[in-house]
Structures are given as structure tokens and as C-alpha cells.
BALOBA-1460 file (C-alpha; in Angstrom, 3 decimals):
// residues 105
<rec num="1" residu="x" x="144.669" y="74.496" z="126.631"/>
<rec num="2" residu="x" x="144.329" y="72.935" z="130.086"/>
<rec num="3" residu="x" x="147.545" y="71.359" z="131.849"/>
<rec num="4" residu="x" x="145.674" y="67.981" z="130.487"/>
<rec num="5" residu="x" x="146.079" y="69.411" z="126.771"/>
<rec num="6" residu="x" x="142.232" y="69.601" z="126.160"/>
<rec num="7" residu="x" x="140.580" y="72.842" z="124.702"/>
<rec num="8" residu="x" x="139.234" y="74.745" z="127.879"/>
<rec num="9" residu="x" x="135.465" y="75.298" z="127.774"/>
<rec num="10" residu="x" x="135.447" y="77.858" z="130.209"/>
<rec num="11" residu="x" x="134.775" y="80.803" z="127.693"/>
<rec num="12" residu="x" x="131.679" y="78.428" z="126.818"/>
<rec num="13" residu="x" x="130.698" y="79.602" z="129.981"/>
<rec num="14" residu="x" x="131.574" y="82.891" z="129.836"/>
<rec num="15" residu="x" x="128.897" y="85.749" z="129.641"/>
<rec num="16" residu="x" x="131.147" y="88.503" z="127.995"/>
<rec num="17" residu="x" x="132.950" y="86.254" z="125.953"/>
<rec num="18" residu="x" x="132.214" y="87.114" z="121.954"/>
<rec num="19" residu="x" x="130.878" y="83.891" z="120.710"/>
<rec num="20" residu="x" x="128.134" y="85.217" z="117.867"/>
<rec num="21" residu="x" x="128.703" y="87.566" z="114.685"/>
<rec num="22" residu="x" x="126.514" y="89.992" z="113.702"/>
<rec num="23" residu="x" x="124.881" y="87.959" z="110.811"/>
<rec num="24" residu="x" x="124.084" y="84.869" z="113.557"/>
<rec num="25" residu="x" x="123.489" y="87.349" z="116.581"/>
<rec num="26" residu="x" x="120.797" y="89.580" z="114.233"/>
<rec num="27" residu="x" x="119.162" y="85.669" z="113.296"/>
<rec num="28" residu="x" x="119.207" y="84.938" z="116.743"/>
<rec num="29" residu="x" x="117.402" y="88.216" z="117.813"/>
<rec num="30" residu="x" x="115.007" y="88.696" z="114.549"/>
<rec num="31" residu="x" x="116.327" y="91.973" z="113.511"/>
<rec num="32" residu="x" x="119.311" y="93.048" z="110.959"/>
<rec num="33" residu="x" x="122.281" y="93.762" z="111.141"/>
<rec num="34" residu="x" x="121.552" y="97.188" z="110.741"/>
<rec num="35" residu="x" x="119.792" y="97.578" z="114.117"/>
<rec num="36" residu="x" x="122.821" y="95.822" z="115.781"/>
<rec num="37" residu="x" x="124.552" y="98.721" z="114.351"/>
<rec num="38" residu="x" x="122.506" y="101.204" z="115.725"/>
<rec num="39" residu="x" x="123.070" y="99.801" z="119.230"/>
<rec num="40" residu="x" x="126.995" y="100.345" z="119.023"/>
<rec num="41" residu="x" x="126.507" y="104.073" z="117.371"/>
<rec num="42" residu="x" x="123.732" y="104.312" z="120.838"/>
<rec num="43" residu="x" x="127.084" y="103.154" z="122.876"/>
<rec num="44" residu="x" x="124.733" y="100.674" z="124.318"/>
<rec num="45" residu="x" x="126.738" y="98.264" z="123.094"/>
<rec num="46" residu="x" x="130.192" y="97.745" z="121.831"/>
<rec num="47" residu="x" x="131.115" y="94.256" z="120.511"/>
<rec num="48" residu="x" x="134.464" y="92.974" z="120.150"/>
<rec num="49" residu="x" x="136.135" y="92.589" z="116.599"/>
<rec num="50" residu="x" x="137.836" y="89.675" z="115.575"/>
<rec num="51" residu="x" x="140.952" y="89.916" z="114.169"/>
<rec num="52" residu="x" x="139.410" y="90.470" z="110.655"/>
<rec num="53" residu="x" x="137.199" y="93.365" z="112.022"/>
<rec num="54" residu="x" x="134.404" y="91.799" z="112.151"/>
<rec num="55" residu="x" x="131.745" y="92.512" z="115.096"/>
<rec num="56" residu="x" x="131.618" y="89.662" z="117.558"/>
<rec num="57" residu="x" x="128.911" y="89.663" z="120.202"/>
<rec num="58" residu="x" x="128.585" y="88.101" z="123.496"/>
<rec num="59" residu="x" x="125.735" y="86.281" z="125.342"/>
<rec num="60" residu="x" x="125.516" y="89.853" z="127.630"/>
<rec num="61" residu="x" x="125.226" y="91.862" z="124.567"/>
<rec num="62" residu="x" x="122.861" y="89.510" z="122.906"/>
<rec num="63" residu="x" x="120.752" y="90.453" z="126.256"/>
<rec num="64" residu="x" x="120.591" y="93.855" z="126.282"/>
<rec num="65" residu="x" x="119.940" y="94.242" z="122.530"/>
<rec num="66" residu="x" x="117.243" y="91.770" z="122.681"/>
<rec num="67" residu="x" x="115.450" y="94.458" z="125.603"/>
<rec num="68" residu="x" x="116.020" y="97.641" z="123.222"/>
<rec num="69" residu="x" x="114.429" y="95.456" z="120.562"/>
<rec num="70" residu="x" x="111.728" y="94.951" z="122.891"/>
<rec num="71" residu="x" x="111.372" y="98.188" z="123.851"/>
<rec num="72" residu="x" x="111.765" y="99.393" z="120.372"/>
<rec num="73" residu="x" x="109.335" y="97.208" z="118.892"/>
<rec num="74" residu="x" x="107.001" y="99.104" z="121.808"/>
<rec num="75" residu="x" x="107.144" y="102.043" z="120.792"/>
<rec num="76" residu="x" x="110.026" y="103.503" z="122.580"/>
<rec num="77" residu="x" x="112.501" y="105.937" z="120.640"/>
<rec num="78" residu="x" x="115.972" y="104.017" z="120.320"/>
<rec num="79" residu="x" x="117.897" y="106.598" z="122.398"/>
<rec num="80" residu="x" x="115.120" y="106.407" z="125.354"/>
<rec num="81" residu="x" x="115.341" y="102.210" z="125.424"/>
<rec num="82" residu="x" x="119.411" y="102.629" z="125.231"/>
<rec num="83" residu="x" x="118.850" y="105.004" z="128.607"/>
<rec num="84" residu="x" x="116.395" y="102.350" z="130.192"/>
<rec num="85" residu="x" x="118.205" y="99.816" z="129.690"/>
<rec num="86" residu="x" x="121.566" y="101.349" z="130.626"/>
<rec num="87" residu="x" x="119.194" y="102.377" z="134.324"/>
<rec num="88" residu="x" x="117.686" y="98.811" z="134.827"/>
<rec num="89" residu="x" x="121.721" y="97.365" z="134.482"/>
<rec num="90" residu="x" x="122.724" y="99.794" z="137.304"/>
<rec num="91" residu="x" x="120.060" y="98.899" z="139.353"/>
<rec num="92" residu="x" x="120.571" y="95.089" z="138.773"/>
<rec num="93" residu="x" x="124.432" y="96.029" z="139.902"/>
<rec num="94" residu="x" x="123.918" y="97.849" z="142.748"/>
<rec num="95" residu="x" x="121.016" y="95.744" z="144.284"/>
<rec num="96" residu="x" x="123.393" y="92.986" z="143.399"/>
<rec num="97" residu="x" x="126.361" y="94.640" z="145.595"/>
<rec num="98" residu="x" x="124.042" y="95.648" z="148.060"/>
<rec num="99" residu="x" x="122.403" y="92.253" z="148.444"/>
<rec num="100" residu="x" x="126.426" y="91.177" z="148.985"/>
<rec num="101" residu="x" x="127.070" y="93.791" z="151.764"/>
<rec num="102" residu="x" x="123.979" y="92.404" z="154.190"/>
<rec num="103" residu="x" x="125.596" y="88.782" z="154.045"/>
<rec num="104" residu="x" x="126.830" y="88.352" z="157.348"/>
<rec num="105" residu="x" x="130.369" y="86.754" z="157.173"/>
């Protein structure tokens, strides 16, 4: 809660925050459950559990699993899109850092 006693809706906002379980994030995506799965045994990605257990994804996540699918659906083996994808995140970081350093102050 917020000093004003309202709910904040910051995590709303919030990329890595684990908003979507595996039944509504494998709806949301078009694949199963199963395939979600596969991603966490890949260590491509590792959702959250809620106190129950249960797998909770987040809006990054849902990203990421949406390229393997992508890639997968492609023909790409699961363990080469997992490696692609892992490679085009690095880049994205470090042209993103990069991009930071050249700002002058």
C-alpha cells in the first residue's frame, strides 16, 4: 500500500514481476503447458512459484518464450533457440550499456 492507503500499481508496470500462470501464459502464447516446461528444464527460463508452487510467469518471460516458440515452430531444435535467444538478450544488454556510456553527461 501507498502512504495514501491505495493498492500500488507499480508491479502492473513491472516487466519481471510474475503476473500470468502457466495455464493463462501457455493461452496467451498458443502452446501447452508442457512446452513452458521445457523452457525451465532449457534454463531459459525460470518462473517464480507462488506460494502454492505453482509457476508464475512474467511479461519478460512471456517474451522470450514466445521467440523460442517462434523459432521452434521454424524449425530450430529447442536447445539451439534457448542459445539464440540467450545471444540476442546479451547483445540487447550490452548495446544497451554501451549506448549509455557515449551519453555525454
Amino acid at each position: 500500500m501507498d502512504p495514501a492507503g491505495k493498492a500500488s500499481d507499480a508491479k502492473f508496470d513491472d516487466d519481471d514481476y510474475p503476473a500470468y500462470t502457466m495455464g493463462r501464459a501457455a493461452e496467451m502464447l498458443g502452446t501447452t503447458p508442457g512446452f513452458l516446461r521445457s523452457l525451465d528444464e532449457a534454463e531459459l527460463i525460470t518462473p517464480q512459484r507462488s506460494p502454492g508452487g505453482h509457476r508464475r510467469y512474467s511479461r519478460y518471460q512471456l517474451r522470450l518464450a514466445a521467440r523460442a516458440r517462434e523459432l521452434v515452430d521454424q524449425g530450430t531444435a529447442l536447445e539451439a533457440a534457448c542459445r539464440i535467444i540467450i545471444l540476442e538478450d546479451q547483445l540487447e544488454e550490452a548495446q544497451r550499456i554501451n549506448a549509455q556510456l557515449r551519453r555525454p553527461d
